[in-house]
C-alpha positions in Angstrom: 35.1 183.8 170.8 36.1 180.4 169.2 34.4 178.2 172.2 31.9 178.8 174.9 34.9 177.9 177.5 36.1 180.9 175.8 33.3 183.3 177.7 34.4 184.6 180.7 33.1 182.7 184.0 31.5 184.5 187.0 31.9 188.0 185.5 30.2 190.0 187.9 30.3 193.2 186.0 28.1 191.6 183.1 24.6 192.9 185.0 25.9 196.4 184.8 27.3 196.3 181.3 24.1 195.2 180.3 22.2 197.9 182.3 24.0 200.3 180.1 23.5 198.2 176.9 19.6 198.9 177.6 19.9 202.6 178.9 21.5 203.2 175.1 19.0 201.5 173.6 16.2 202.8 174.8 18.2 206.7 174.2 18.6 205.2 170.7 14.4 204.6 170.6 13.7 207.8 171.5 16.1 209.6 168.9 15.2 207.8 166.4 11.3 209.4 167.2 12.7 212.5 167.4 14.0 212.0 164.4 11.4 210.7 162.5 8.5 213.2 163.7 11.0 216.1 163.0 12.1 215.7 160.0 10.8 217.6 156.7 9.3 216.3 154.2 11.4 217.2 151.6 14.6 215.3 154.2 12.1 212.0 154.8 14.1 209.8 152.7 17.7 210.8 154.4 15.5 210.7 157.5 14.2 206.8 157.0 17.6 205.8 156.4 18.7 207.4 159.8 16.3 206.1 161.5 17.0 202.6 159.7 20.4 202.8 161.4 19.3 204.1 164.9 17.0 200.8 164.6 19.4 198.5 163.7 21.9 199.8 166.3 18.7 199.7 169.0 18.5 196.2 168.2 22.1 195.0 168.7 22.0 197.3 171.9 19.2 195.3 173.6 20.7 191.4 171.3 24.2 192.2 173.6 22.1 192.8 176.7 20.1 189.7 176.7 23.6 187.9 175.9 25.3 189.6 179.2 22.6 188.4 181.2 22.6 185.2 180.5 26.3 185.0 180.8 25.8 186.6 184.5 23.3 183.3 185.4 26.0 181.3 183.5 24.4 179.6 180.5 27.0 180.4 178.8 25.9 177.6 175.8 23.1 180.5 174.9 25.5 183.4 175.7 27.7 181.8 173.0 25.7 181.6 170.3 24.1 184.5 170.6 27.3 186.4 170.3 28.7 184.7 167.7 24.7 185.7 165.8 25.5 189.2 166.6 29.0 188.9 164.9 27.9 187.2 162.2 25.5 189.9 161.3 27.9 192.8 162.2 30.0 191.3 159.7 27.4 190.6 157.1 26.6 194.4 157.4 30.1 195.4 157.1 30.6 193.1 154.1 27.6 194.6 152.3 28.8 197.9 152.8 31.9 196.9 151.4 30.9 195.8 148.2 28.8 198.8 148.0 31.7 200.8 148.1 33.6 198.9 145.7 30.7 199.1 142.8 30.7 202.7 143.8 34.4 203.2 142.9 33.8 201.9 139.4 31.3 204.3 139.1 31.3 208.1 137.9 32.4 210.4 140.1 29.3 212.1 139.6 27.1 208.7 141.5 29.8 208.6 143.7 28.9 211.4 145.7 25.4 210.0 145.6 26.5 206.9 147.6 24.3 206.1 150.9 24.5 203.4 153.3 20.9 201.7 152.6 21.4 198.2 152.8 19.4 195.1 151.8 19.9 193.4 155.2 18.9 196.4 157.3 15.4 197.0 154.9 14.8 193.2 154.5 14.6 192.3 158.6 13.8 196.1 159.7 11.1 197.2 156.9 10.2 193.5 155.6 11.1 194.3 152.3 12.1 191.8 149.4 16.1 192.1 148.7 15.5 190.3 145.5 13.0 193.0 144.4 15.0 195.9 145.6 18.4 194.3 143.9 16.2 194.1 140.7 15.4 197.4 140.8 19.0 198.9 141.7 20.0 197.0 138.4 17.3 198.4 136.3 18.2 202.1 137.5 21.7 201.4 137.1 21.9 199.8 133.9 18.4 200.0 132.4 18.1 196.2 132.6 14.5 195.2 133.5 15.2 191.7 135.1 10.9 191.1 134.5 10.9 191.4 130.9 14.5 190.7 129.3 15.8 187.3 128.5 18.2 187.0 130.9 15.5 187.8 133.8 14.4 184.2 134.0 17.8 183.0 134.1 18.7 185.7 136.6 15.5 183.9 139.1 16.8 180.7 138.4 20.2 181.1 138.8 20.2 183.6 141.7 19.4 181.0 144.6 21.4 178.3 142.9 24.2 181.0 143.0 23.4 182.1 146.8 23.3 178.4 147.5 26.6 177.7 145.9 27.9 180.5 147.9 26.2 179.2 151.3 27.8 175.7 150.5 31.4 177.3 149.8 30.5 179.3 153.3 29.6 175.7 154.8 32.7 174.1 153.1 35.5 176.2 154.5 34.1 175.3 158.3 36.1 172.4 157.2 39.1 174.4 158.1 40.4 175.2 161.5 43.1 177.1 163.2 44.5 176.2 166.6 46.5 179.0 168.3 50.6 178.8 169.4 49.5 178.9 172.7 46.6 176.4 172.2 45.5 172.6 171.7 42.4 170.8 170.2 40.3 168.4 170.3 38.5 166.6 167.4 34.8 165.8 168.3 33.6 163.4 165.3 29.6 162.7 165.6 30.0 163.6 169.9 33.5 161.6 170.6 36.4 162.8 170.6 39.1 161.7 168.7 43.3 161.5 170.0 45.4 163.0 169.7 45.2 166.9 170.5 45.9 168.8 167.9 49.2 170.2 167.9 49.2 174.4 166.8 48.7 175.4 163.1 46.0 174.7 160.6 43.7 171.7 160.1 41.4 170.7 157.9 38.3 168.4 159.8 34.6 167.7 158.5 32.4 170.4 157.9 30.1 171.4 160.7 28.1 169.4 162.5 29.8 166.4 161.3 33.1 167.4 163.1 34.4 170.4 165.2 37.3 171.3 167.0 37.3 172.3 170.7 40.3 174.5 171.5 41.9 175.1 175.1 45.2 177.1 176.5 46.8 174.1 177.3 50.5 176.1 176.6 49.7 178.9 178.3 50.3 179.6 182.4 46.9 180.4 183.5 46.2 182.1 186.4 43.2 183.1 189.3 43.1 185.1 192.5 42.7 183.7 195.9 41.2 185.2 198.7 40.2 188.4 197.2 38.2 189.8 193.8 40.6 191.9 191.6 39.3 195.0 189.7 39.9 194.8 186.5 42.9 197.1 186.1 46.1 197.1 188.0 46.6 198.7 191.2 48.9 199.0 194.1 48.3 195.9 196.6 48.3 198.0 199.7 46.2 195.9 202.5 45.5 198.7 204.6 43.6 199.7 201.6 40.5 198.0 199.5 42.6 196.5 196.8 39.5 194.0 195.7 35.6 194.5 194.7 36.3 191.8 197.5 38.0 190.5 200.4 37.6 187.2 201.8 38.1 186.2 205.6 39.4 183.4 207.0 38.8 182.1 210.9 42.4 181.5 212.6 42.8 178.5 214.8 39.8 178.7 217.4 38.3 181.4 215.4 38.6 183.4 217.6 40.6 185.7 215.2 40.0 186.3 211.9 42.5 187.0 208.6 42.5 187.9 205.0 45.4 186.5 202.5 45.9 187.5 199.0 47.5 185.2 197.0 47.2 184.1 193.0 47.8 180.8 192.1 49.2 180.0 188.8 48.3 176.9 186.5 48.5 174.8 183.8 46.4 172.6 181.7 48.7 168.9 182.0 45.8 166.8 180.6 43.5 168.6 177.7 40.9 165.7 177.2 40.3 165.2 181.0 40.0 169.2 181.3 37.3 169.2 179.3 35.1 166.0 179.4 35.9 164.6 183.5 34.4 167.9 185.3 32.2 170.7 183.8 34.3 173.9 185.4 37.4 172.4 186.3 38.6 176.1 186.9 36.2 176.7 189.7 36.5 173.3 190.8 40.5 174.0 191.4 39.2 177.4 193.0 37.6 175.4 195.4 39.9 173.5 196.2 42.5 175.7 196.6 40.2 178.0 199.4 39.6 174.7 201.2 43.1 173.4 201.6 44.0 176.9 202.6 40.7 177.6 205.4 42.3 174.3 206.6 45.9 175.3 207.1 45.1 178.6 208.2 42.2 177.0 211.1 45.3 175.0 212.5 47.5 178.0 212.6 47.4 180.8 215.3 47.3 184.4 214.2 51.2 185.4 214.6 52.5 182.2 213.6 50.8 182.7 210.1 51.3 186.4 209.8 55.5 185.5 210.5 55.3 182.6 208.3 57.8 181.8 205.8 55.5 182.3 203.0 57.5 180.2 200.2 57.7 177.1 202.6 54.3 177.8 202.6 53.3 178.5 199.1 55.2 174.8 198.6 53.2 172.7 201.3 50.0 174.2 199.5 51.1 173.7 195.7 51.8 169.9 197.0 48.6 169.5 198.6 46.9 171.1 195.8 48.6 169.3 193.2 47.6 166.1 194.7 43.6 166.7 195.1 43.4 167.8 191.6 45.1 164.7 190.2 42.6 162.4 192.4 39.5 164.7 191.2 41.1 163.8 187.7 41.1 168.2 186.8 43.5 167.9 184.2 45.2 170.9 185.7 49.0 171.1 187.4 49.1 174.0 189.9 52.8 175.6 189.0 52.7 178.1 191.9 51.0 179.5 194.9 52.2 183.1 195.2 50.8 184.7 198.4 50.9 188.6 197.9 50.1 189.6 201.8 48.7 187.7 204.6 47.6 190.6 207.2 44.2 191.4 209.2 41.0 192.6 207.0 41.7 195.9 206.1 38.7 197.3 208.2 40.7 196.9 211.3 43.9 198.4 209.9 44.2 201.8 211.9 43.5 199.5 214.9 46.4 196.8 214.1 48.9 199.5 213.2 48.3 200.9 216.1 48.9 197.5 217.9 52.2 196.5 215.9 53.3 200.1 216.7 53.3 200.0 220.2 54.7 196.4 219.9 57.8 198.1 217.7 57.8 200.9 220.3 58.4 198.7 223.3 61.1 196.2 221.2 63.0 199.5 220.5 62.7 200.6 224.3 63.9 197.5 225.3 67.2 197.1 222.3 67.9 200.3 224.1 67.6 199.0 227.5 69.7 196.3 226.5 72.6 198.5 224.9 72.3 200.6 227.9 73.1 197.2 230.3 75.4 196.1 227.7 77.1 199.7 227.7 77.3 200.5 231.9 77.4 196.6 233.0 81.3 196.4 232.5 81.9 199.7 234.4 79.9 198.9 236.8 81.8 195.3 237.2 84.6 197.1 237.0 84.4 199.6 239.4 82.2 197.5 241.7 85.7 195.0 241.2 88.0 197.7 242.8 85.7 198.6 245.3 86.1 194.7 246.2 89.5 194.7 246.1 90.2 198.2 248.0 88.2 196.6 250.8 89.6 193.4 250.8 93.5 195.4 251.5 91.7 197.8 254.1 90.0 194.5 255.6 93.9 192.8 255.6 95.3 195.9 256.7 92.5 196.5 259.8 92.3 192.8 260.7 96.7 192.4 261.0 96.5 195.9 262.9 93.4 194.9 265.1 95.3 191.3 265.9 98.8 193.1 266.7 97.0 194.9 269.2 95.3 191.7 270.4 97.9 189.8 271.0 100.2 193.5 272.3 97.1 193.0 274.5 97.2 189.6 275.7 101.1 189.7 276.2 100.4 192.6 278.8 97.4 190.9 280.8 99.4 187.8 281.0 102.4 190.2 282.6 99.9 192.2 284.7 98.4 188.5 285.9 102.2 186.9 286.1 103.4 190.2 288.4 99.8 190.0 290.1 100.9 185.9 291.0 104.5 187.4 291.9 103.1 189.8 294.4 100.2 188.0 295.5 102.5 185.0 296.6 105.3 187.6 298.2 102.2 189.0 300.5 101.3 185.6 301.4 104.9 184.8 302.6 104.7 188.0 304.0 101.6 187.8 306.0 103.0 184.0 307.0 106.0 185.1 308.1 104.3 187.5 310.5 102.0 185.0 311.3 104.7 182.5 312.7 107.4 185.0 313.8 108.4 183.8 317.5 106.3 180.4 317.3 107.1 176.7 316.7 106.1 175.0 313.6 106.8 172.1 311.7 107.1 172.5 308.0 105.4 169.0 306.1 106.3 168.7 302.3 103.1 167.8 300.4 104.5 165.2 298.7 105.3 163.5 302.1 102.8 161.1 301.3 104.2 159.9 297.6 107.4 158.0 296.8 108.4 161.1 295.6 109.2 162.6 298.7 112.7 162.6 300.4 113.0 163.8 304.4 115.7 165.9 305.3 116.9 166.0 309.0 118.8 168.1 310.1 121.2 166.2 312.5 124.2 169.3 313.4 124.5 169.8 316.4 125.0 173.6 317.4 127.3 175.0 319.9 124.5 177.3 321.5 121.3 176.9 321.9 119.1 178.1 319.2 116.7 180.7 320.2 113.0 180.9 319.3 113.8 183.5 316.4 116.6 181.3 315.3 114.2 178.3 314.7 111.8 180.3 312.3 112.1 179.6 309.0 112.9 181.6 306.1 110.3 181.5 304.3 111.4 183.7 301.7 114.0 181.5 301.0 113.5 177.5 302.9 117.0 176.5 301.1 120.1 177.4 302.7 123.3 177.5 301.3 124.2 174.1 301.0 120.8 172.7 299.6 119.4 171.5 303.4 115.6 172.1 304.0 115.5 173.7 307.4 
């Protein structure tokens, strides 16, 4: 860890890390008891050193603890420097051992199997011992020098701190020297300001520490964080009928009267590196926020099937616009590159129930394509047949109504005989009956048109050679015209 932006924010898994951090060390307390009060006596050096170890591994145990919990409440200033201690002395152990080794190897082969891991660091801050004192007495065992009486003993205790303090300036001098990453970019800090422009990837050389140091951030590297849920830490299936998240986040749809969870990761980029780290103090979680407000408020104005059809990339661009915009007003120093939404669909505690909804939705839209091919498949026929059933009708209706008005008019043609003979005979029994009635009397026959201009008298004027009789005088009626057109 270069930078305490480096630590991981909001790791919720920190409390139970360091939970097991303790639960070792206090196994590695009680071993090294067992250790201690079981040992023989003849074993009790082998025995301290065992237990030096167990110590010293007790201590970092409970050192990493007390760094994971205050990582957890987020001073992560404290959490920092407390892990970069622990490194520092993990490697200072290491180091020593090292060099132990190496002297070894120059050594007989006889001393080399004689080689044990007591170190000077572990007795000087376990057992309070003098390293100086115990160094002077590994040389005088080693190479019968007695650094108390010889001559070069009080050079040795003058020269050894000016030697460990030339070595603790060299350490000092080479904090001068930095490395920024291919995927990173710095920033100078001279005396509490910072100084442009970023530095670029590679190697630098700055003032030693605390007159300079470099800050180093990902600006070349697409950054990412989930929305809407908590990831494990591993990979897995995103299945939303399914936990896929040590959390899942709900969001109220339109009256909220429905509720909805949408996984989604938005991708980013740092676009400004001096306003990402001096304008806002997380600007990570500050673009986190933002990102679940703009999306609580598209998804309130938004009814429940209109977001779970939406197009999700016309989508994914209104919010990458939106967001884009608030985090260059908040000055973030970020550029959001993509909202990729994963699934939108109901929490996954209702997802028996909702199946069970969207299959008998799927059910009736089948039942009702099938309906529709049905009507689609007998609807011709049926037109077609119901067509010739038409027409059929319409010749029997031609053929009945032609038929039905020969008859009629057969019909009329015989009543208007039957009433013509009926007029015929009607008007031959009236002659008839008037005939009878004047037989043997006198009458005088009046044309009705006598009293129009019309009408045109006829007298007869012969004279006969005998005198007509009675029967003579009558009329035929049958026939009033004689032969030569006179009206009798």
């Amino acid at each position: 860890l270069t930078t305490p932006r480096a630590l991981p924010q909001g790791i919720t898994q920190s409390v139970a890390v360091a939970v097991f951090f303790l639960a070792a060390a206090f196994g590695l307390h009680v071993t090294r008891r067992i250790v201690m009060l079981g040992a023989p006596r003849t074993e009790s050096k082998a025995a301290a050193l065992l237990g030096l170890w167990l110590l010293n591994t007790q201590w970092v145990s409970i050192w990493a603890s007390v760094a994971l919990l205050l990582l957890h409440i987020k001073l992560f200033q404290a959490a920092f420097w407390m892990t970069q201690i622990l490194s520092y002395w993990i490697l200072a152990l290491a180091l020593e051992l090292l060099v132990k080794v190496l002297i070894t190897l120059f050594r007989s082969s006889e001393r080399y199997e004689q080689l044990t891991p007591d170190l000077l660091l572990l007795e000087a801050v376990f057992q309070g011992k003098n390293p100086f004192s115990r160094l002077a007495a590994d040389i005088r065992e080693e190479y019968g020098i007695d650094l108390g009486t010889s001559k070069i003993g009080p050079f040795f205790r003058r020269g050894l701190p000016a030697l460990l303090a030339l070595l603790a300036l060299s350490l000092w001098a080479l904090s001068a020297l930095v490395i920024v990453k291919p995927h990173e970019l710095g920033i100078r800090e001279r005396l509490g300001k910072s100084i442009r422009p970023a530095l670029q990837p590679g190697l630098h050389v700055k003032l030693p520490w605390p007159l300079e140091r470099v800050l180093t951030f990902p600006a070349k590297r697409l950054l990412s964080m989930t929305i809407g849920y908590e990831a494990f830490g591993q990979a897995q299936d995103m299945i939303w009928s399914k936990p896929h998240g040590r959390k899942e986040y709900r969001f109220p749809v339109g009256n909220a009267s429905e509720i909805i969870s949408v996984d989604a990761v938005l991708f980013y980029e740092i676009s400004d590196v001096f306003a990402y780290a001096y304008h806002t103090q997380n600007p990570d979680t500050a673009l986190a926020a933002l990102a679940y407000n703009t999306l609580y408020a598209r998804i309130a104005s938004t009814s429940f099937d209109e977001l779970v059809s939406v197009d999700r990339s016309t989508l994914s661009d209104e919010l990458t616009g939106v967001l884009n915009k608030r985090a260059a007003a908040e000055s973030l120093g970020l550029f959001v590159v993509h909202m990729s939404f994963l699934s939108i669909h109901p929490p996954f505690v209702v997802a028996d129930a909702y199946q069970g909804v969207v299959g008998s939705h799927l059910a009736k839209e089948a039942r009702i394509l099938r309906a529709y091919a049905y009507r689609e498949r007998v609807l011709p026929a049926a037109w077609a047949q119901a067509e010739s059933l038409i027409s059929t009708a319409r010749a029997d209706s031609a053929l009945r109504v032609g038929t039905a008005r020969g008859e009629s008019e057969a019909f009329i043609v015989r009543a208007e005989a039957r009433k013509a003979v009926k007029k015929l005979r009607d008007q031959d029994l009236r002659l008839g009956m008037l005939q009878d009635i004047l037989e043997g009397k006198e009458f005088v026959v009046l044309d009705r048109r006598v009293s129009t201009k019309a009408f045109q008298p006829w007298i007869d004027l012969r004279q006969t050679q005998n005198k007509a009789t009675p029967e003579e005088t009558i009329p035929d009626l049958a026939n009033p015209w004689d032969g030569e057109g006179a009206h009798k």
